[in-house]
GUTIVO-608173 format. One line per 8 residues: for each residue x, y, z of N, C-alpha, C, CB. Coordinates in Angstrom, 3 decimals. Each point is the difference from the previous one (the first is absolute). Glycine has a CB too. Example, Ala and Ser with C-alpha at 12.3 -4.5 7.8 and 13.67 -1.06 7.14 Angstrom:
# GUTIVO-608173
13.190:-5.690:7.800:-0.890:1.190:0.000:0.900:1.200:0.000:-1.892:-1.173:1.246  1.542:2.223:-1.966:0.820:1.190:0.060:-0.770:1.090:0.730:1.184:-0.628:-2.145
END
This chain:
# GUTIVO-608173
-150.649:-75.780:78.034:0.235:-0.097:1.428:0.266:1.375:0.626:0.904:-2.310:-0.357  -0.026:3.021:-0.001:0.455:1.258:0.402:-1.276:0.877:-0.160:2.548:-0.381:-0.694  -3.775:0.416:-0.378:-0.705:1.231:0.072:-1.241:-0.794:0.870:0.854:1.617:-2.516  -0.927:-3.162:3.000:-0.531:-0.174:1.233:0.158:0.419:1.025:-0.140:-1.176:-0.766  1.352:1.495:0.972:1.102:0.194:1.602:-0.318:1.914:-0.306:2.938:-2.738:0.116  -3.038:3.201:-1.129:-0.065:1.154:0.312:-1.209:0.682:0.484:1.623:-0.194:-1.355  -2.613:-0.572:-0.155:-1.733:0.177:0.092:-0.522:-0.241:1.910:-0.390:-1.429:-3.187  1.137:0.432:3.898:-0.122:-0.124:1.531:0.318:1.270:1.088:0.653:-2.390:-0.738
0.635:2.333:0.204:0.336:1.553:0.580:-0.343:1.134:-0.278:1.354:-0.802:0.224  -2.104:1.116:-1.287:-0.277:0.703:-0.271:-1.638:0.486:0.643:2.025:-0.713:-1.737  -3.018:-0.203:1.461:-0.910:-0.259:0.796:-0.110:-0.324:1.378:-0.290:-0.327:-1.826  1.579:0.052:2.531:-0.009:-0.096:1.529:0.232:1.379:0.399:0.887:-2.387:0.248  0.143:3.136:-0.960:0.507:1.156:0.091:-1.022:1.077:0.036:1.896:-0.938:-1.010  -2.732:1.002:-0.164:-1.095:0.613:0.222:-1.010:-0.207:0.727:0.648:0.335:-1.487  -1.616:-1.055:2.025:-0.690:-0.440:0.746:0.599:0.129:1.407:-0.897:-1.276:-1.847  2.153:1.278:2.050:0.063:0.829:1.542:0.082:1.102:0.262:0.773:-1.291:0.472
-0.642:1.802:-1.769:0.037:1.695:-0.340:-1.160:0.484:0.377:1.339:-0.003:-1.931  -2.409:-0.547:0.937:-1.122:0.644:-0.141:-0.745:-0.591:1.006:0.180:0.557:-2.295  0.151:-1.629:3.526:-0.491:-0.454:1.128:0.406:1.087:1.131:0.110:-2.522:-0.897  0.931:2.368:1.240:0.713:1.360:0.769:-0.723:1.211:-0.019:2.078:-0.778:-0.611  -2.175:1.580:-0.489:-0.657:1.276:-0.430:-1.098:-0.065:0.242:1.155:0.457:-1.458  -2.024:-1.428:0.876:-1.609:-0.149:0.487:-0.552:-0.144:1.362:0.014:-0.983:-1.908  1.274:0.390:2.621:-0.546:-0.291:1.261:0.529:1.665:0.895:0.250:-3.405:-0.223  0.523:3.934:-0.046:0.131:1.301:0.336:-1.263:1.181:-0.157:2.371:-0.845:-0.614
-2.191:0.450:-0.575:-1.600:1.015:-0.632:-1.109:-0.355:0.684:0.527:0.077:-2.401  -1.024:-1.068:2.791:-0.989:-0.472:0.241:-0.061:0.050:1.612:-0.017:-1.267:-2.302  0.926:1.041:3.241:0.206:0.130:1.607:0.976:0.749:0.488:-0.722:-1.936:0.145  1.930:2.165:-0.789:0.977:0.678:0.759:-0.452:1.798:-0.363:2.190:-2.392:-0.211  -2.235:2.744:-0.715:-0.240:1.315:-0.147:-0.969:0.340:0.405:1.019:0.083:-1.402  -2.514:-0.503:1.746:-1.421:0.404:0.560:0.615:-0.095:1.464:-2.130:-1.038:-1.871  3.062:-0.099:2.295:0.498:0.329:1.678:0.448:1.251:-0.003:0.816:-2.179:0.681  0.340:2.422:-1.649:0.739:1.149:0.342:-0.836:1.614:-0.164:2.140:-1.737:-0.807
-2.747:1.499:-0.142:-1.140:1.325:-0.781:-0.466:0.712:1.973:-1.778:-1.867:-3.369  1.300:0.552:3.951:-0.621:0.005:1.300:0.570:0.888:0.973:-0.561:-2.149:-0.439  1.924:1.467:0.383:0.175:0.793:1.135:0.657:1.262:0.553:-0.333:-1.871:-0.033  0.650:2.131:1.153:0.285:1.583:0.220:1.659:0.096:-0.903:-1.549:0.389:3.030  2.255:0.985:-3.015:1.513:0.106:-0.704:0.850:-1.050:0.955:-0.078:2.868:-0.892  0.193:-2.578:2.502:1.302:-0.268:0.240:-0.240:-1.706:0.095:0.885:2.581:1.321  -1.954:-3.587:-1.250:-0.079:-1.040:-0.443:-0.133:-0.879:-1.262:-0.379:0.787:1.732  0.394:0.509:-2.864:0.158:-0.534:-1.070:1.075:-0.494:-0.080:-1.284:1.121:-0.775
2.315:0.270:0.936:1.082:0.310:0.067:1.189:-1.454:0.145:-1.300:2.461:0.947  0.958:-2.529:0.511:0.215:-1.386:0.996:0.224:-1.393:-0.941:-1.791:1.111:2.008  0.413:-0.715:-2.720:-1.051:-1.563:-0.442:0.806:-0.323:-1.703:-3.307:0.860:1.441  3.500:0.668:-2.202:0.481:-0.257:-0.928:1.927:-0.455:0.302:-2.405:1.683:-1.153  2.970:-0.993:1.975:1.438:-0.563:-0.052:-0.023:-1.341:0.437:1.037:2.113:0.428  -2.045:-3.169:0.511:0.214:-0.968:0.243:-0.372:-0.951:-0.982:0.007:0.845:1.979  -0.821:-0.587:-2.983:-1.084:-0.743:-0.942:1.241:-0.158:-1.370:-3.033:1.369:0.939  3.466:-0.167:-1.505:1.060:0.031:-0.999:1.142:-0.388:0.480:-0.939:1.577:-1.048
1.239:-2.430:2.542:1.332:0.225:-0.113:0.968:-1.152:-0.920:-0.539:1.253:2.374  0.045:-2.294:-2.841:0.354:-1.202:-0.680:-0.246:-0.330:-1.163:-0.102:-0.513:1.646  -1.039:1.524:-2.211:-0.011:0.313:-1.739:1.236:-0.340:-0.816:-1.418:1.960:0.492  2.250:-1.273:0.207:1.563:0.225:-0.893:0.805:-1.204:0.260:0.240:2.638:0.294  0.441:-3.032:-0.891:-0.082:-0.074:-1.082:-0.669:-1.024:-0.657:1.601:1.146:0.377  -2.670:-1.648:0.071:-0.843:-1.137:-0.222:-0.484:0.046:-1.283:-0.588:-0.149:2.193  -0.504:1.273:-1.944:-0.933:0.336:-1.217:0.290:0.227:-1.392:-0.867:0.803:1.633  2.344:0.475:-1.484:0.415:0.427:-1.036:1.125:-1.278:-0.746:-0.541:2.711:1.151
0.961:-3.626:-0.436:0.811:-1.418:-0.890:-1.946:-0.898:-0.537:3.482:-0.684:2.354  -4.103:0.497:-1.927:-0.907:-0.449:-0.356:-0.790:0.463:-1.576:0.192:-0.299:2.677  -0.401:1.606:-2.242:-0.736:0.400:-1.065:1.100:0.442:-1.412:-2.059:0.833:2.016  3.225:-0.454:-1.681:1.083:-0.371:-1.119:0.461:-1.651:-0.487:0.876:2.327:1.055  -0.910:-2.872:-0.085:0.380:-1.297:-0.080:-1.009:-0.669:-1.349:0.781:-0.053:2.943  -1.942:0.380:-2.682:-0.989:-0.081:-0.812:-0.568:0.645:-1.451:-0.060:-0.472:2.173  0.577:1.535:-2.143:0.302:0.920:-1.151:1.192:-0.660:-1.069:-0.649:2.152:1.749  1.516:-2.537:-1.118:0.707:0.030:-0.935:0.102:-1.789:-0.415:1.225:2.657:0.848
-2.159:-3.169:0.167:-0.611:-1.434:-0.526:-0.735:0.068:-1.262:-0.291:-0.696:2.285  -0.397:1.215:-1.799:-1.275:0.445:-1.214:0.750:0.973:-1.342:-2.220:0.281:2.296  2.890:0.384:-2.028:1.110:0.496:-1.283:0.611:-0.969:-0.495:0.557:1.910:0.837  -0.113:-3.083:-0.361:1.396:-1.163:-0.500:-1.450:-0.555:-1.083:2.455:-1.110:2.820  -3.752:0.516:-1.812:-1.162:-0.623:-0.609:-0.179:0.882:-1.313:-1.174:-0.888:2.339  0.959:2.562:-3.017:-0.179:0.512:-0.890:1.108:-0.039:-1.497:-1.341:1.082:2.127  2.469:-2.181:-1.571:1.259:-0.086:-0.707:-0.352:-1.619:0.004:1.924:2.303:0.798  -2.282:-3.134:-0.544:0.274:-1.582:0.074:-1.354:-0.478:-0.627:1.643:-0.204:2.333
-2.722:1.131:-1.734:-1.034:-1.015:0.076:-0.998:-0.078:-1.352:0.147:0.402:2.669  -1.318:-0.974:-3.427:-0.719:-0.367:-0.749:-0.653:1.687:-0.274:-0.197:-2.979:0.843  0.123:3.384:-2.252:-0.471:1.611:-0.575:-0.822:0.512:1.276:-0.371:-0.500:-2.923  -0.814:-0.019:3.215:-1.102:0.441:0.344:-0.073:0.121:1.228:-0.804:-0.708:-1.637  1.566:-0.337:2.510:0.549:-0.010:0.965:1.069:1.383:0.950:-0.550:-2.435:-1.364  1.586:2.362:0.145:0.563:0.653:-0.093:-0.222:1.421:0.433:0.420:-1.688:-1.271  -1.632:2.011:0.378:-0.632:1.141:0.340:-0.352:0.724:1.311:-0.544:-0.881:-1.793  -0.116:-0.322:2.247:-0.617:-0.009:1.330:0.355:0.115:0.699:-0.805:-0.708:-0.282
2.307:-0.013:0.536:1.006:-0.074:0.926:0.704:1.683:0.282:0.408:-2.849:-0.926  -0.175:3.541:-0.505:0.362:1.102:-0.025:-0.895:0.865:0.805:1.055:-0.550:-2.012  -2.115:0.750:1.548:-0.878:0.789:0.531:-0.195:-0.373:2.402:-1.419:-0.144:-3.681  1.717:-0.992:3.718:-0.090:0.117:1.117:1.936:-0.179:0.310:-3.172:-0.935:0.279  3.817:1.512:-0.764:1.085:0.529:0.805:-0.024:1.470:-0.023:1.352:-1.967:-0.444  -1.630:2.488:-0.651:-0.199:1.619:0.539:-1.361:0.309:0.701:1.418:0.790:-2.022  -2.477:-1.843:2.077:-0.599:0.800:1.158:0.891:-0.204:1.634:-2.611:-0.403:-1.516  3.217:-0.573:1.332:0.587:-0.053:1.557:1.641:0.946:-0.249:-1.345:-3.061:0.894
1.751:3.254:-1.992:0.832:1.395:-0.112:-0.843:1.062:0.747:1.095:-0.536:-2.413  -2.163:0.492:1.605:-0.985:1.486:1.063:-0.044:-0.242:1.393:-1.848:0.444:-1.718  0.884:-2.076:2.212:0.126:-0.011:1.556:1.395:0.828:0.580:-1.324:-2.504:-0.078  2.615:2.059:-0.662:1.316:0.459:0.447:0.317:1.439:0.035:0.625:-2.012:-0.817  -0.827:2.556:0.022:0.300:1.447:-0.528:-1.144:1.039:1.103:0.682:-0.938:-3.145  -1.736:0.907:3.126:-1.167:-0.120:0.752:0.450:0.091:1.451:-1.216:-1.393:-1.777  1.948:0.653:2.241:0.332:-0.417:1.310:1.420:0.451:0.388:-1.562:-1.938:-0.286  2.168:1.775:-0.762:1.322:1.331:0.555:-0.053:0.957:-0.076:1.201:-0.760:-0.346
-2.076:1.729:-1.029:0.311:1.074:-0.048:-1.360:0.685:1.100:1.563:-0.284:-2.696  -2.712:-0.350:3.022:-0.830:0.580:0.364:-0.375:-0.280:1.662:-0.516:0.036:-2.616  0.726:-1.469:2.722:-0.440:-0.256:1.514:1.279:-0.036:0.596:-2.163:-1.370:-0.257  3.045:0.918:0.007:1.199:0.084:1.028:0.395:1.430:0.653:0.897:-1.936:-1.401  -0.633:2.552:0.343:0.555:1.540:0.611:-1.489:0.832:1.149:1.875:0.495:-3.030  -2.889:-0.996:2.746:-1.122:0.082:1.136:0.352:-0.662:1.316:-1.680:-0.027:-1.799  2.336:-1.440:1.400:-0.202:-0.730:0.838:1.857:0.465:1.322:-2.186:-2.193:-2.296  3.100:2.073:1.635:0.823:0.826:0.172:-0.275:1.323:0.922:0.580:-1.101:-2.089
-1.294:1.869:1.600:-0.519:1.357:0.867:-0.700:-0.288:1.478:-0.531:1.121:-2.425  -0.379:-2.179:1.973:-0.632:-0.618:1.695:0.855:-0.918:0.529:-2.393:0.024:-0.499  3.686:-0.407:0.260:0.618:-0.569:0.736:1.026:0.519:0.612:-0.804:-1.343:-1.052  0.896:2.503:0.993:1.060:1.297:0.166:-0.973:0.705:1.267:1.211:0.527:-3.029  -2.678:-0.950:2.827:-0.076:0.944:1.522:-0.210:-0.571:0.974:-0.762:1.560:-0.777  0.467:-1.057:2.014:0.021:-0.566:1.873:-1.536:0.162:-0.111:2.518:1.103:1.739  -2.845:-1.951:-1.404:-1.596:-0.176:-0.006:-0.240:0.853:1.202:-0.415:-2.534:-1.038  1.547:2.748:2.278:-0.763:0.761:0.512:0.014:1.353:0.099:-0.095:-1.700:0.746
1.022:2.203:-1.565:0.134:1.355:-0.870:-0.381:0.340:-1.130:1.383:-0.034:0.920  -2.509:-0.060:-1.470:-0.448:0.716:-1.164:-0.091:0.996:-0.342:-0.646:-1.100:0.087  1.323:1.371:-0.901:0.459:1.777:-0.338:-1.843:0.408:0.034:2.985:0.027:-2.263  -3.048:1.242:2.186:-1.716:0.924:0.333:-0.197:0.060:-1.109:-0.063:1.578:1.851  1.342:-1.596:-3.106:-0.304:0.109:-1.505:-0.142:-0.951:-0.809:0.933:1.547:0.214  -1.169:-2.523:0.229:0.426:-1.519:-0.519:-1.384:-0.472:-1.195:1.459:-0.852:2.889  -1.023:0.494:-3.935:-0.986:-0.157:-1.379:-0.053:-1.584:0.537:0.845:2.001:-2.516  -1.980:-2.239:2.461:-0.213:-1.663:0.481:-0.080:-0.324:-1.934:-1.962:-0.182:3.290
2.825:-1.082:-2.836:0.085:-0.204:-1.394:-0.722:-1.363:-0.403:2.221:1.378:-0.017  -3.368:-1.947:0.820:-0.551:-1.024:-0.053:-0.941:0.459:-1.694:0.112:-0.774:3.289  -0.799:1.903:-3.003:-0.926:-0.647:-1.614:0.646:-0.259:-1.445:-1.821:1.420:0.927  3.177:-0.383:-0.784:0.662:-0.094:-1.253:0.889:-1.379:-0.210:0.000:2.638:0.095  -0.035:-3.117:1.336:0.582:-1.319:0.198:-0.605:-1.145:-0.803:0.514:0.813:2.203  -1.735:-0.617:-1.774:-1.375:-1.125:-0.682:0.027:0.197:-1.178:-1.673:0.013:1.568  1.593:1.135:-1.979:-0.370:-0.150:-1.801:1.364:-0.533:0.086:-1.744:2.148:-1.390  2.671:-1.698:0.953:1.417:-0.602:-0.208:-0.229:-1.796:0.089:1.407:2.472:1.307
-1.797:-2.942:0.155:-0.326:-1.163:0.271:-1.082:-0.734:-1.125:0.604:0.855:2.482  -1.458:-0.352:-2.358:-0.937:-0.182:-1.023:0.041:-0.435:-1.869:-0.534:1.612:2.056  1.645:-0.941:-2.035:-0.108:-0.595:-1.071:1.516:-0.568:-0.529:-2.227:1.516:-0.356  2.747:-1.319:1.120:1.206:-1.161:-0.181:-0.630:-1.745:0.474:2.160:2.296:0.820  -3.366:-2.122:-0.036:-0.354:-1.327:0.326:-1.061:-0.260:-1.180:0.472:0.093:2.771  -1.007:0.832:-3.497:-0.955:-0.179:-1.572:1.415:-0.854:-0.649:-2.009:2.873:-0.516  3.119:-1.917:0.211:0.897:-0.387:-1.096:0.438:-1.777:0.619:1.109:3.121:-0.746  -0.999:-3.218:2.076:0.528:-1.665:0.321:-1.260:-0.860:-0.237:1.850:0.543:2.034
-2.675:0.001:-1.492:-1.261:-1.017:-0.417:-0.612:-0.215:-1.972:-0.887:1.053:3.005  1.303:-0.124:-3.584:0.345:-0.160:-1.805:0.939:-1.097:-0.328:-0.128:2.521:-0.387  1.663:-2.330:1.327:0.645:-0.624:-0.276:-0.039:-1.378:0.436:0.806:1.927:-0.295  -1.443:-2.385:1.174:-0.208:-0.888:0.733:-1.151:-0.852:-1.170:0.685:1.441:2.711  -1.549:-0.721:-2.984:-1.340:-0.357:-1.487:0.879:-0.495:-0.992:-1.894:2.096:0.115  2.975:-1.521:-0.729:0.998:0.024:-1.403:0.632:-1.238:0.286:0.602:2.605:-0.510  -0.225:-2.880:2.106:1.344:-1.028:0.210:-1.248:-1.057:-0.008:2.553:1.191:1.705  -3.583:-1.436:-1.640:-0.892:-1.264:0.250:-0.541:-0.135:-0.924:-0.374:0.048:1.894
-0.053:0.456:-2.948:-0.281:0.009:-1.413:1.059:-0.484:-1.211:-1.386:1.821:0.989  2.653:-1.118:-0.636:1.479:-0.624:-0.701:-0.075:-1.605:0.239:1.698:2.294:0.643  -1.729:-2.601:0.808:-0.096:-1.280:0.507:-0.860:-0.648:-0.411:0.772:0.548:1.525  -1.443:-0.389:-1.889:-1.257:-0.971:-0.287:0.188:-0.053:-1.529:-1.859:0.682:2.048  2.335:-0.142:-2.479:0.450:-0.113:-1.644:0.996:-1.072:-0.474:-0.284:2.417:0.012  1.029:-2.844:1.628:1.316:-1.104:-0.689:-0.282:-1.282:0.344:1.918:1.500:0.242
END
């Protein structure tokens, strides 16, 4: 019963992960790529402002589902389960150490003051983005594959 209730959460957990991220990658960042600084600017403090603490209880919430699953559940299983909590360790790690403190920096400025020196930090944003949404969409593969095993 319990590695049902987890195998659920665990797979709900991921799948909004790697739903979230994909749908960013796929429409929100080609909007933002678009447009001029001081409406990025604008566009990114209004777009991130409710991430927090949503995302980051989600994608831990889920990690350490999928960790309890690598301690409870059937060998092979087991495995699987492991492997998709450290990829969503990475989504995590990925996303604090790399996009936040970006994201942090554009939320610190006045869209309608942009310093003349200002490093637009949209492409290093994307890769960053990019593949923390590879590592949720792995994990999201691992948590539906575990599942289908019980």
């Amino acid at each position: 019963m319990i590695v049902d209730a987890l195998s659920l959460l665990a797979l709900l957990g991921s799948g909004v992960t790697a739903g979230v991220l994909f749908a960013v990658a796929l429409s929100v960042l080609p909007a933002l790529q678009a447009m001029p600084a001081e409406r990025y600017v604008y566009a990114h403090q209004l777009i991130g402002k409710h991430w927090d603490p949503v995302m980051p209880i989600i994608v831990l919430s889920s990690a350490v589902a999928n960790g309890v699953l690598a301690l409870v559940a059937a060998p092979l299983m087991s495995y699987v389960d492991a492997l998709a909590g450290v990829l969503l360790l990475g989504v995590s790690v990925v996303s604090h150490f790399c996009n936040v403190p970006l994201n942090r920096t554009v939320k610190g400025l006045d869209p309608e003051r942009i310093p003349p020196d200002w490093r637009d930090p949209r492409p290093v944003w994307r890769r960053w983005h990019l593949l923390r949404t590879t590592l949720a969409l792995a994990a999201l593969a691992a948590n539906a594959a575990a599942a289908l095993m019980t």
